[in-house]
Each structure stands twice: as structure tokens, then as C-alpha cells.
TORBAKE-724868 format. One record per residue (C-alpha): residue in three letters; x, y, z. Coordinates in steps of 0.05 Angstrom, whole numbers, plus 5000, padded with zeros to 4 digits. Example, Ala and Ser with C-alpha at 12.3 -4.5 7.8 and 13.67 -1.06 7.14 Angstrom:
2
<r><residuo>ALA</residuo><X>5246</X><Y>4910</Y><Z>5156</Z></r>
<r><residuo>SER</residuo><X>5273</X><Y>4979</Y><Z>5143</Z></r>
! end
This chain:
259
<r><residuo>UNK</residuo><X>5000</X><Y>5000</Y><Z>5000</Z></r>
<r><residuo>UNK</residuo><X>5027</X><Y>5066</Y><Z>4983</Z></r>
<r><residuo>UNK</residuo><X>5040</X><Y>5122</Y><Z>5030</Z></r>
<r><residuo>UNK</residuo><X>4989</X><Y>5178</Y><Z>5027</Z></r>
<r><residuo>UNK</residuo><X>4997</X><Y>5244</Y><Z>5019</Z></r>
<r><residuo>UNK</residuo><X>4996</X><Y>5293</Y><Z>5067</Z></r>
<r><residuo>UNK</residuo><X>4983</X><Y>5364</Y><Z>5060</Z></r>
<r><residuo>UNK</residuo><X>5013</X><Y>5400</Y><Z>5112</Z></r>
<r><residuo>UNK</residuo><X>4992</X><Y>5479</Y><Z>5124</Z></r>
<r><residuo>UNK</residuo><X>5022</X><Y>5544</Y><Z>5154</Z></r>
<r><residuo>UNK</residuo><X>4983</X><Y>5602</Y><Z>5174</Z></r>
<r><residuo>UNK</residuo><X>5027</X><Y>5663</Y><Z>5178</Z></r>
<r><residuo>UNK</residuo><X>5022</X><Y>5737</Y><Z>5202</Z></r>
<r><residuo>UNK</residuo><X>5089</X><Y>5776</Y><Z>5213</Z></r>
<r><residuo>UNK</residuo><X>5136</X><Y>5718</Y><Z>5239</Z></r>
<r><residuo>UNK</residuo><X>5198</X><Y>5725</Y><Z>5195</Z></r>
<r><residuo>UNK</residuo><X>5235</X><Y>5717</Y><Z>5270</Z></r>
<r><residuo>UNK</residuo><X>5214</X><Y>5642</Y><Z>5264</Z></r>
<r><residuo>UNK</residuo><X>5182</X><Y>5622</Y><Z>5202</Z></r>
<r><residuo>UNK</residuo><X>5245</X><Y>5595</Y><Z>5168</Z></r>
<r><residuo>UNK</residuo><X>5257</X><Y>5552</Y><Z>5232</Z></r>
<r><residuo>UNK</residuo><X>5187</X><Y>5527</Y><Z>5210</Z></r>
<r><residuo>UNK</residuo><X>5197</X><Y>5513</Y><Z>5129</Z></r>
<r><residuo>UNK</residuo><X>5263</X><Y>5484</Y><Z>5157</Z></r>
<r><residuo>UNK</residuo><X>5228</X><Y>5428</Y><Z>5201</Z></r>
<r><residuo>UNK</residuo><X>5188</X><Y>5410</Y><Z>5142</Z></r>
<r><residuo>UNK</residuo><X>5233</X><Y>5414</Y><Z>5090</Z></r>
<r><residuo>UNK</residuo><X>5272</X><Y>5362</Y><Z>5133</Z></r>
<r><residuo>UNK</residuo><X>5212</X><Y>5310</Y><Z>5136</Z></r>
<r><residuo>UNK</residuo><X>5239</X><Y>5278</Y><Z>5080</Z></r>
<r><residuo>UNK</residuo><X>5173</X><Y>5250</Y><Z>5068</Z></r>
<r><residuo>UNK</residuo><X>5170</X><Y>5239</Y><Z>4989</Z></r>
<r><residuo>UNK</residuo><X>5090</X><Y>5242</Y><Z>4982</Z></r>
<r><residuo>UNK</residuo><X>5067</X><Y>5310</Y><Z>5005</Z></r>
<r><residuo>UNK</residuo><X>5055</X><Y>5387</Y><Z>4998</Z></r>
<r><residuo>UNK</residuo><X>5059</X><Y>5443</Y><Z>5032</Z></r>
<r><residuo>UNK</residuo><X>5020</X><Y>5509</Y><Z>5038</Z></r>
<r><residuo>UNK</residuo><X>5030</X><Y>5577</Y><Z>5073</Z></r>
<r><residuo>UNK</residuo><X>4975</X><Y>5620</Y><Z>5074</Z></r>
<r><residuo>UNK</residuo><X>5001</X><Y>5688</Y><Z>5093</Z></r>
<r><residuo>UNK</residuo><X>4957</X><Y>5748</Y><Z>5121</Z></r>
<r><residuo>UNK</residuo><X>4990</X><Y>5804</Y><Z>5088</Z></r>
<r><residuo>UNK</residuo><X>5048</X><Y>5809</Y><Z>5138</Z></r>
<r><residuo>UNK</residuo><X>5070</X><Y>5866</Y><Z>5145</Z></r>
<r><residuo>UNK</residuo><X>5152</X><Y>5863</Y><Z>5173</Z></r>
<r><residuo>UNK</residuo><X>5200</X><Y>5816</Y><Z>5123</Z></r>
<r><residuo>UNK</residuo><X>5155</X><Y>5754</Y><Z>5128</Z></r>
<r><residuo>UNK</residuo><X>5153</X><Y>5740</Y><Z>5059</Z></r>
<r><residuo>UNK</residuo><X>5224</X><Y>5755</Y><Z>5041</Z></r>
<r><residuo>UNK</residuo><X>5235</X><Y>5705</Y><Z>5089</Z></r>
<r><residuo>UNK</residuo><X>5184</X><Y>5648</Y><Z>5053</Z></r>
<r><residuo>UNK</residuo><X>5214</X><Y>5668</Y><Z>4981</Z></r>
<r><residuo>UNK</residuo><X>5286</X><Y>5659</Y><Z>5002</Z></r>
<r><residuo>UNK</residuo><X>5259</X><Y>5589</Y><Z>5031</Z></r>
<r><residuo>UNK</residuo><X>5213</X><Y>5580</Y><Z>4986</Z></r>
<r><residuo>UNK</residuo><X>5235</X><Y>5512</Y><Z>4941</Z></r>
<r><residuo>UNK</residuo><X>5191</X><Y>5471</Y><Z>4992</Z></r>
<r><residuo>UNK</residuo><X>5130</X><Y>5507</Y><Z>4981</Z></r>
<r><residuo>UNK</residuo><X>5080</X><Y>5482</Y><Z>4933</Z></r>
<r><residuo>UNK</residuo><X>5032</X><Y>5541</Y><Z>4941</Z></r>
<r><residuo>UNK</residuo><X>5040</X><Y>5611</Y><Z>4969</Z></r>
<r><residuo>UNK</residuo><X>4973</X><Y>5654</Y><Z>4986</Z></r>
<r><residuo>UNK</residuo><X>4981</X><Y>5723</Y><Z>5007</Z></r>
<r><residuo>UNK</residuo><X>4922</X><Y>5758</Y><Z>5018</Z></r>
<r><residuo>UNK</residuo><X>4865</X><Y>5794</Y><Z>5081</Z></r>
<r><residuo>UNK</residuo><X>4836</X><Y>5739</Y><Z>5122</Z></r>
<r><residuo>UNK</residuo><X>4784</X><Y>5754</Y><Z>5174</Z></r>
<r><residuo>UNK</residuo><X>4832</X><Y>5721</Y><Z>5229</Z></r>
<r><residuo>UNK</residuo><X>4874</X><Y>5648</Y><Z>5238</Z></r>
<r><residuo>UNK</residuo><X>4819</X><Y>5606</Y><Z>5228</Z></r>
<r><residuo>UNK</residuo><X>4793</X><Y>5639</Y><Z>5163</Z></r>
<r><residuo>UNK</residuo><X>4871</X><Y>5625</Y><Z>5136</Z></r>
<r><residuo>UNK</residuo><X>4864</X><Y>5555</Y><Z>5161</Z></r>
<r><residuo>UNK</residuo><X>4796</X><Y>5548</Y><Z>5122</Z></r>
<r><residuo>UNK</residuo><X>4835</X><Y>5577</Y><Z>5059</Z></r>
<r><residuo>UNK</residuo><X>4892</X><Y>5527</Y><Z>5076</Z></r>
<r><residuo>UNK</residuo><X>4840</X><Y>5469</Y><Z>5075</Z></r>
<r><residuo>UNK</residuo><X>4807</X><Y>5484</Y><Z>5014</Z></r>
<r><residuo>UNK</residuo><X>4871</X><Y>5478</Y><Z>4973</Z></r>
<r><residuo>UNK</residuo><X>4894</X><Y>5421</Y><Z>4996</Z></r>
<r><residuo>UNK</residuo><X>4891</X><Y>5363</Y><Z>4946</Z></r>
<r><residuo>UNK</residuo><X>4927</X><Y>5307</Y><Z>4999</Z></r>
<r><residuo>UNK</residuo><X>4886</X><Y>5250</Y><Z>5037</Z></r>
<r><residuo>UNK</residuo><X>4913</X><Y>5277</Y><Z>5101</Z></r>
<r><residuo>UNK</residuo><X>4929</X><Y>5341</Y><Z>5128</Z></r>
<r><residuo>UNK</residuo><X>4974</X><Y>5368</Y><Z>5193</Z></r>
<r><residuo>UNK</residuo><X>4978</X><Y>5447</Y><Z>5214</Z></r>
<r><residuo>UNK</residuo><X>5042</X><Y>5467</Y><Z>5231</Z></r>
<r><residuo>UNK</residuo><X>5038</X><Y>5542</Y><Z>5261</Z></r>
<r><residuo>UNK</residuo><X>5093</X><Y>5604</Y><Z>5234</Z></r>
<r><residuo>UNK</residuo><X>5133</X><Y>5602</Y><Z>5303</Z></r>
<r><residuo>UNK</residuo><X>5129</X><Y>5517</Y><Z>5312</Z></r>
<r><residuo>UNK</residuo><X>5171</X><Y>5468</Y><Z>5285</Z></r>
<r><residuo>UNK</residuo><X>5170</X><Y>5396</Y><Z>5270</Z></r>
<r><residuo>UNK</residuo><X>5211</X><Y>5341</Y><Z>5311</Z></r>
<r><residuo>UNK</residuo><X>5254</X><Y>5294</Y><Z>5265</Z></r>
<r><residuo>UNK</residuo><X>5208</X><Y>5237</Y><Z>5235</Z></r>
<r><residuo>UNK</residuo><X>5134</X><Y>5257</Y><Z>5243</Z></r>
<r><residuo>UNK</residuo><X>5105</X><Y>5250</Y><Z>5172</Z></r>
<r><residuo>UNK</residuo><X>5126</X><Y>5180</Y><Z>5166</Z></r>
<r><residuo>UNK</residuo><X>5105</X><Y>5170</Y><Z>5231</Z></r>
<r><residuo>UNK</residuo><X>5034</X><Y>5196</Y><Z>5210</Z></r>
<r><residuo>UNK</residuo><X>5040</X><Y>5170</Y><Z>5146</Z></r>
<r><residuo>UNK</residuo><X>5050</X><Y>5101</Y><Z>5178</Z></r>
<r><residuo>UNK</residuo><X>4985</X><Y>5105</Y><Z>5224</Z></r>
<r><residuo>UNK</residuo><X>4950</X><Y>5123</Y><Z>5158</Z></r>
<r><residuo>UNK</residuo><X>4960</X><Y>5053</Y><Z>5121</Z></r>
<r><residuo>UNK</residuo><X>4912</X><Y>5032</Y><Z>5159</Z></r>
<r><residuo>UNK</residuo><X>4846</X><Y>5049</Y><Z>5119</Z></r>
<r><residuo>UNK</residuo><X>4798</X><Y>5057</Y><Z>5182</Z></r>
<r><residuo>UNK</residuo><X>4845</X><Y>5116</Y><Z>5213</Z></r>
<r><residuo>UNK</residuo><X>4803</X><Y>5187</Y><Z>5209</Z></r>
<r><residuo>UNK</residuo><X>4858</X><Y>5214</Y><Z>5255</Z></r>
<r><residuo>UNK</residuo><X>4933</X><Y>5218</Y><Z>5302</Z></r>
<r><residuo>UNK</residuo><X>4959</X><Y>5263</Y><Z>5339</Z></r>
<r><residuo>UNK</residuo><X>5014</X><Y>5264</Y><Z>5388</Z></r>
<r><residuo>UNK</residuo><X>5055</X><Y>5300</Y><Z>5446</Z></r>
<r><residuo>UNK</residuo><X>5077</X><Y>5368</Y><Z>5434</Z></r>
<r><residuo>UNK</residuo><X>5137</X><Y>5415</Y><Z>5483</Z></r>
<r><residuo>UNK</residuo><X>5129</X><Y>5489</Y><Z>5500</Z></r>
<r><residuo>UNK</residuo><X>5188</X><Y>5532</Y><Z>5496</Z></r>
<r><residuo>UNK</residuo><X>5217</X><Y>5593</Y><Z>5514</Z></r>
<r><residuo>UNK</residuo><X>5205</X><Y>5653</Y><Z>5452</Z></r>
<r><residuo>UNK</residuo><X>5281</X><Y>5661</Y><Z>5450</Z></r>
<r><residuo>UNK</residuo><X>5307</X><Y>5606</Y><Z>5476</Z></r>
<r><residuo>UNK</residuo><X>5287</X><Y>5542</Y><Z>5438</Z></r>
<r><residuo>UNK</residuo><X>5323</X><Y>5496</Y><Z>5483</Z></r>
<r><residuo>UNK</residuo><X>5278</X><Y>5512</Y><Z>5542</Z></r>
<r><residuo>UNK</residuo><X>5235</X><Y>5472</Y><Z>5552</Z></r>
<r><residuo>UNK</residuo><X>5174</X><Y>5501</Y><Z>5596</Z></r>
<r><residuo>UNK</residuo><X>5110</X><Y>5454</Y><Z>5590</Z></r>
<r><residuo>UNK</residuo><X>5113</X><Y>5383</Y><Z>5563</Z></r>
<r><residuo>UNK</residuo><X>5041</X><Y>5367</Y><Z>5536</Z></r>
<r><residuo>UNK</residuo><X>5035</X><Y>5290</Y><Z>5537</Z></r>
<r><residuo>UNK</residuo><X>4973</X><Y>5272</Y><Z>5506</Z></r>
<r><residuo>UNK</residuo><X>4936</X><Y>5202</Y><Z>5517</Z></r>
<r><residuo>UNK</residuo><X>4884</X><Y>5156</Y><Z>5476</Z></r>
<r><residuo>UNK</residuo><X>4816</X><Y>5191</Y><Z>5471</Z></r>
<r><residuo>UNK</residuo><X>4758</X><Y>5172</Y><Z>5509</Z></r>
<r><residuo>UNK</residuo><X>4684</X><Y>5195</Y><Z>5504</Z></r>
<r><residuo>UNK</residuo><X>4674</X><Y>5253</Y><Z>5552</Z></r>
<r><residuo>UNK</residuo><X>4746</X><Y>5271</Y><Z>5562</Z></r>
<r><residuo>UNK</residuo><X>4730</X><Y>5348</Y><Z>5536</Z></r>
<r><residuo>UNK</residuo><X>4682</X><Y>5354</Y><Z>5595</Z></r>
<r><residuo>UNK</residuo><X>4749</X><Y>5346</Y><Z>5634</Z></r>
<r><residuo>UNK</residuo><X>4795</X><Y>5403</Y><Z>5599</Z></r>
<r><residuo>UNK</residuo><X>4824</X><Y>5352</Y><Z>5546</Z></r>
<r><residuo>UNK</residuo><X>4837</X><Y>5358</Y><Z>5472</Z></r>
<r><residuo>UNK</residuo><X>4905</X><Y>5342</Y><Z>5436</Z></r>
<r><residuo>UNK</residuo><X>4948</X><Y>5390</Y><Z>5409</Z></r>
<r><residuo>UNK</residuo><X>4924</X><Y>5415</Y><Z>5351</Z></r>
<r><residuo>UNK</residuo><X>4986</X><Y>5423</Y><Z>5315</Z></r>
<r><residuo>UNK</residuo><X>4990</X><Y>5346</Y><Z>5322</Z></r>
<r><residuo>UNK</residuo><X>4926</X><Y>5325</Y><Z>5303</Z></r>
<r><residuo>UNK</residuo><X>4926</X><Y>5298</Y><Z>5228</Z></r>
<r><residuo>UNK</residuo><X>4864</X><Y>5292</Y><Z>5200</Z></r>
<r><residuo>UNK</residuo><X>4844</X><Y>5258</Y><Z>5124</Z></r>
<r><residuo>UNK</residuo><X>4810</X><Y>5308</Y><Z>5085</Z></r>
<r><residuo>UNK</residuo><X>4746</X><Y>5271</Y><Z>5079</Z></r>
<r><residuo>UNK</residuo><X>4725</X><Y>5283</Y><Z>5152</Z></r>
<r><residuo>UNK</residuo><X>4728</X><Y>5356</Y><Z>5136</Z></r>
<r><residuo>UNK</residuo><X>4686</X><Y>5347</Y><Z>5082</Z></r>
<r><residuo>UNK</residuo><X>4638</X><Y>5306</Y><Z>5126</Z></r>
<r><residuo>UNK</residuo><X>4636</X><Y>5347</Y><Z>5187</Z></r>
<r><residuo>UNK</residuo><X>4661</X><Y>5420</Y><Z>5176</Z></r>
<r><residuo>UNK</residuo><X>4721</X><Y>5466</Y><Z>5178</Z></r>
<r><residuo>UNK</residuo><X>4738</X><Y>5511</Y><Z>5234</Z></r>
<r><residuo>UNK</residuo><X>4672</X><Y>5544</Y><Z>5265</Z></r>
<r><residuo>UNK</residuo><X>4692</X><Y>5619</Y><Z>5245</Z></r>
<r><residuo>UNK</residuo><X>4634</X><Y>5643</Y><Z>5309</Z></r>
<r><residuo>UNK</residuo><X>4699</X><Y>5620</Y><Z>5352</Z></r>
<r><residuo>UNK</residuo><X>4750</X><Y>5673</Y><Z>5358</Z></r>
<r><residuo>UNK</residuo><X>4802</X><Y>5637</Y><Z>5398</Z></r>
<r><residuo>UNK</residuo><X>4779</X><Y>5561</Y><Z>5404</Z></r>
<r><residuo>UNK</residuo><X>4759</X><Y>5542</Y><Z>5340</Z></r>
<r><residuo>UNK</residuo><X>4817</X><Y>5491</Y><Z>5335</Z></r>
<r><residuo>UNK</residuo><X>4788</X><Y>5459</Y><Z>5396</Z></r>
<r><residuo>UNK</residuo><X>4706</X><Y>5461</Y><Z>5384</Z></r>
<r><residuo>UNK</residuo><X>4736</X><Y>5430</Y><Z>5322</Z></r>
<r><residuo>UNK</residuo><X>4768</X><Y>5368</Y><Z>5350</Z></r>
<r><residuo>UNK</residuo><X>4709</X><Y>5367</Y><Z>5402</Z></r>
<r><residuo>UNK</residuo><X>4660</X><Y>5363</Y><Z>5340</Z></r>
<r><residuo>UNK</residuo><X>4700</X><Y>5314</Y><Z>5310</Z></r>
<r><residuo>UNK</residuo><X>4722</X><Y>5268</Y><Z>5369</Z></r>
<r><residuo>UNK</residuo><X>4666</X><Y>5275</Y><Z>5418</Z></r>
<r><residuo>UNK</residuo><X>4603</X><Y>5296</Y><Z>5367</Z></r>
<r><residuo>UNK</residuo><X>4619</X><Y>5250</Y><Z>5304</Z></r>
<r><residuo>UNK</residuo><X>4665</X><Y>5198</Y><Z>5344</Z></r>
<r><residuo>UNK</residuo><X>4717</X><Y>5199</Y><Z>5286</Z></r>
<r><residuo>UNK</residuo><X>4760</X><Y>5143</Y><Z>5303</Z></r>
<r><residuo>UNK</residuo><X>4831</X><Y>5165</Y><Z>5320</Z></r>
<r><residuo>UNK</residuo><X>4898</X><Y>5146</Y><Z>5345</Z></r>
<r><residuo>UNK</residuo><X>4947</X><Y>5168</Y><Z>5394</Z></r>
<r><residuo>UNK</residuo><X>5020</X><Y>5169</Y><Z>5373</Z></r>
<r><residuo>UNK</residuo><X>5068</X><Y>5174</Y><Z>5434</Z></r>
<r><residuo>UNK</residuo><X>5122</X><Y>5215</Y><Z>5425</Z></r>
<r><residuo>UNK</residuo><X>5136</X><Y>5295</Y><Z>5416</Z></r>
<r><residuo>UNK</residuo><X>5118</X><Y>5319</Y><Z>5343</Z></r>
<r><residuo>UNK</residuo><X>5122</X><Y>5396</Y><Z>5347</Z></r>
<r><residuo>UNK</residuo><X>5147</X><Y>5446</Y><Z>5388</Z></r>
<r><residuo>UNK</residuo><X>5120</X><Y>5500</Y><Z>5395</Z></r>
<r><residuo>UNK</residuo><X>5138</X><Y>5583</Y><Z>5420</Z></r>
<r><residuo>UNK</residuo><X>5106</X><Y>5614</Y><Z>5477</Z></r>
<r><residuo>UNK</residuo><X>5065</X><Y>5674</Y><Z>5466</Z></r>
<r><residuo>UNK</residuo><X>5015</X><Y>5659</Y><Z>5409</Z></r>
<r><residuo>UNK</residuo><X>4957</X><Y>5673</Y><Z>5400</Z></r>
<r><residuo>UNK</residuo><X>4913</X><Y>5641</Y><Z>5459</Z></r>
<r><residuo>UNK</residuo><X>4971</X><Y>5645</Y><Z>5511</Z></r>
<r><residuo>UNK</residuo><X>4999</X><Y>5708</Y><Z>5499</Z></r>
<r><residuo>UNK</residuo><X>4953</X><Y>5742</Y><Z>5558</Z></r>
<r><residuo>UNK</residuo><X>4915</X><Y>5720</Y><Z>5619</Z></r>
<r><residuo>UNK</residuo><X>4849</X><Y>5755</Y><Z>5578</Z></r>
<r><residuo>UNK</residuo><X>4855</X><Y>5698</Y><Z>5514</Z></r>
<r><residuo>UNK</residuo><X>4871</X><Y>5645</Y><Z>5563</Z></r>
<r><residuo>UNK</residuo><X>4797</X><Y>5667</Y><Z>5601</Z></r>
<r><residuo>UNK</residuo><X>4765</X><Y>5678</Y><Z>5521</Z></r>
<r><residuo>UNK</residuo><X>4792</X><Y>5617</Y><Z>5499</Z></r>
<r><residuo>UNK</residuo><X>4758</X><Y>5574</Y><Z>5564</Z></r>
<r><residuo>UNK</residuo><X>4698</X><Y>5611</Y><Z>5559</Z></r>
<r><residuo>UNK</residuo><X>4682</X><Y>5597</Y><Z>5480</Z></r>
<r><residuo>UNK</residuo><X>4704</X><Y>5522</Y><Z>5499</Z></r>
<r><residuo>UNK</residuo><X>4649</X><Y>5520</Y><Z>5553</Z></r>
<r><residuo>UNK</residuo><X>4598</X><Y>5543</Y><Z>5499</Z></r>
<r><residuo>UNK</residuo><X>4626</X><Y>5496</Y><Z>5457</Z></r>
<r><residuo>UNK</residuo><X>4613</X><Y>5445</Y><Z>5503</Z></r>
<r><residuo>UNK</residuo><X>4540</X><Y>5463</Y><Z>5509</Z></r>
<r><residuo>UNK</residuo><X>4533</X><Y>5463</Y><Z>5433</Z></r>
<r><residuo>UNK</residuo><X>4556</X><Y>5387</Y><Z>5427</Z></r>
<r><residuo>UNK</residuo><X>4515</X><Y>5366</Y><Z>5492</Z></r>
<r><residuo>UNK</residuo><X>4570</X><Y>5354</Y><Z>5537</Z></r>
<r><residuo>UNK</residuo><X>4571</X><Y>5372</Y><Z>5607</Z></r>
<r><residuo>UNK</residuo><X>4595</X><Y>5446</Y><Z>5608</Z></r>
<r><residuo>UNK</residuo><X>4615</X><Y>5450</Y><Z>5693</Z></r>
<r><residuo>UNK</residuo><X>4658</X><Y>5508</Y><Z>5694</Z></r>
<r><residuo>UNK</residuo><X>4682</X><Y>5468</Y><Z>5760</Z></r>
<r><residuo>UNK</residuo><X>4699</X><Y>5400</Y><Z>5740</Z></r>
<r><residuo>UNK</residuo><X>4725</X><Y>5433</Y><Z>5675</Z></r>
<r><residuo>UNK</residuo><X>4770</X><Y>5489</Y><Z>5708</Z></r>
<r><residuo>UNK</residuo><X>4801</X><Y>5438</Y><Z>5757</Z></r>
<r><residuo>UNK</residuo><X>4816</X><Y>5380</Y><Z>5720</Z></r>
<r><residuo>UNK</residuo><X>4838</X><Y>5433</Y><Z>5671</Z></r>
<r><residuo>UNK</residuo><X>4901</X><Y>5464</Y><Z>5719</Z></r>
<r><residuo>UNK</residuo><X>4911</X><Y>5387</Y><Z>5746</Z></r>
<r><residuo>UNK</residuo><X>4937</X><Y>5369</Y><Z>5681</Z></r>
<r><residuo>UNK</residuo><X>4965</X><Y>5438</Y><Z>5666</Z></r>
<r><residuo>UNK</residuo><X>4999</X><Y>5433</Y><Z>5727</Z></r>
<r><residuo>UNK</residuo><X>5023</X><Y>5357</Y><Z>5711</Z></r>
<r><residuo>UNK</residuo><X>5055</X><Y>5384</Y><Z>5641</Z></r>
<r><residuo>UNK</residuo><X>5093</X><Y>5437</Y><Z>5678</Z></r>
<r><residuo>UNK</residuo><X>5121</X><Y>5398</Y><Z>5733</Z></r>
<r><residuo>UNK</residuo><X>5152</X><Y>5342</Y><Z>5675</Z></r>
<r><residuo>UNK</residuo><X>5182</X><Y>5395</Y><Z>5637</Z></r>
<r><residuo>UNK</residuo><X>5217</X><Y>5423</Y><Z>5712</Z></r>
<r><residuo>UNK</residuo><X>5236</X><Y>5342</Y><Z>5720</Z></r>
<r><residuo>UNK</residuo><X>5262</X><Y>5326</Y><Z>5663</Z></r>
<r><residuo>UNK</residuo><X>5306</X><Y>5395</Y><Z>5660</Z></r>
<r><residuo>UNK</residuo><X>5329</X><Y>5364</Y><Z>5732</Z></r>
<r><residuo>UNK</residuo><X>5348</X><Y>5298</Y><Z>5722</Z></r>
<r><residuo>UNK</residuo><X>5381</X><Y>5320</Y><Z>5640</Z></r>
! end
């Protein structure tokens, strides 16, 4: 059975501090069957002076207004032509390996989804690790809790987004996760967890770059919640929630420990 290809997507806005680090990680897949795609918002600073001198790994280049990150995600979506497709944001990067990882999990014809781990870092100091987000097998109800995978993980085939939507554009900051909610929990898409780190990403984008997104983003996942008719307890959700927060922060301290 041969590979499939995978369309992988960048949505960019001003990031030529870190979007080469980003075509880099791709570039170095080495994965023979796939595309890539950077939808750019009209940046502003050297952005796409950066892509161009970078550019030989890019199949397709948009540069135009969007009406925010999920709008350029939708864009991203609709020109993709492989049976898969990964985001990979303008300030993360991919770990060594992780399209044939995903293109492995995707031989099997059943798969609608994998995702995997992902690190937090420091903005200027890649080699810091500050949260490590260790993900685990989905189970029914586990959004209730404060779960989802990291979205820059999750690889999805492109039929499920014909099936059951693109990002929900009413969502200003938690699109990305009403959208693995609608999938995962609404649709029960069956899925796969990889073990293992697959992206690392910056500090300070767009939902944790201030206490203010951080309440936005909680509060449109609560709605979301009561949208998909799961339990929306700001409690139970807020708690688990800053358990496992809490859990990711103390492994990154332990493992910077012990070396």
C-alpha cells in the first residue's frame, strides 16, 4: 500500500523571527508524498522575504486579508489536494520523523485521525523547555474534563472535513478545539494516539499570549461544550483543567532536573 499524501499547512502573520525555523522542520521530513502550503495574512515586517528565500519547499504561496487564523486555516484546507492534512503554526517546528510517523498510522484504511505529544518553549530560547504536553488515547467525555490534543498534532484525512466542517469561524480563539470536540466527541471519528513529541511550539501565540485569551479561549470552549451536549461544569472543567496543566509543567521542571 502506498503512502498517502499529506498536506501540511502554515498560517502566517508577521513571523519572519521564526518562520524559516518552521519551512526548515518540514523541509527536513523527508517525506517523498506530500505538499505544503503557507497562507500568509498580508504580513507586514519581512515575512515574505523570508518564505521566498525558503521557498523551494513550498507548493503554494497565498498572500492575501483573512478575517483572522481560522479563516487562513479554512483557505489552507480548501487547497489542499492530499488524503491527510497536519497544521504546523509560523513560530512551531517539526521534531525529526513525524510525517512518516503519521503516514505510517495512515496505512491503515479505518484511521480518520493521530495526533501526538507536543513541548512548550521559551520565545528566545528554543532549548527551554517550559511545559511538556503529553497527550493520551481519547475517550468519550474527556472534553468535559479540559482535554483535547494538540492541535498542531492532530492529522486529519481530508474527507472528515468534508463530512463534518472546517473551523467554526463564530469561535475567535477556540475554533481549533470546538473542532476536534465536534469531530472526536460529536461525530466519534476514530483516532489514534502516537506517543512521542511531534512539534514544538513558541510561547506567546495567540491564545497564551495574555491571561484575557487564556479566560476567552475557556469561555468559547464552555459554549462549545453546550453546543455538542456535553457537560459544560465550569468546575469539573476548570480543575481538572490546571491538574493536568499543572502535571505538564512539573515534567518539563523534571526532566530539565534529572538532564
Amino acid at each position: 500500500m502506498r503512502n498517502p499524501k499529506i498536506s501540511i499547512i502554515t498560517v502566517v502573520f508577521n513571523s519572519e523571527a521564526t518562520i524559516v525555523d518552521t519551512i526548515e522542520s518540514v523541509r527536513a521530513q523527508n517525506y517523498p508524498n506530500m505538499e505544503y502550503i503557507v497562507v500568509d495574512g498580508l504580513s507586514k515586517d519581512r515575512t515574505l522575504d523570508r518564505i521566498h528565500e525558503h521557498g523551494d519547499v513550498i507548493t503554494r504561496l497565498v498572500s492575501e486579508k483573512d478575517f483572522g487564523i481560522y479563516d487562513a486555516m479554512n483557505k489552507g484546507i480548501r487547497l489542499a489536494t492530499g488524503e491527510v492534512i497536519g497544521f504546523i503554526n509560523g513560530d512551531d517546528f517539526y521534531m525529526p520523523g513525524v510525517l512518516a510517523k503519521v503516514a505510517e498510522a495512515f496505512l491503515d484504511p479505518g484511521l480518520d485521525a493521530c495526533y501526538g505529544d507536543l513541548c512548550y518553549v521559551r520565545q528566545n530560547d528554543i532549548s527551554s523547555v517550559v511545559r511538556h504536553w503529553r497527550s493520551s488515547p481519547f475517550v468519550p467525555g474527556a472534553f468535559e474534563e479540559g482535554w483535547c490534543p494538540p492541535h498542531p498534532t492532530f492529522f486529519v484525512r481530508r474527507e472528515v472535513y468534508e463530512r463534518h466542517g472546517l473551523f467554526d469561524l463564530d469561535y475567535r480563539i477556540a475554533a481549533d478545539v470546538e473542532l476536534m470536540m465536534r469531530f472526536l466527541e460529536r461525530h466519534h471519528i476514530n483516532s489514534n494516539y502516537l506517543p512521542g513529541v511531534m512539534v514544538t511550539m513558541r510561547l506567546g501565540g495567540t491564545t497564551n499570549r495574555s491571561w484575557q485569551n487564556i479566560l476567552q479561549q475557556n469561555k468559547e470552549v464552555l459554549h462549545a461544550l453546550k453546543i455538542h451536549g456535553l457537560r459544560a461544569n465550569p468546575v469539573r472543567f476548570f480543575s481538572k483543567k490546571l491538574v493536568s496543566r499543572g502535571i505538564q509543567v512539573f515534567r518539563a521542571v523534571w526532566f530539565k532536573v534529572r538532564g
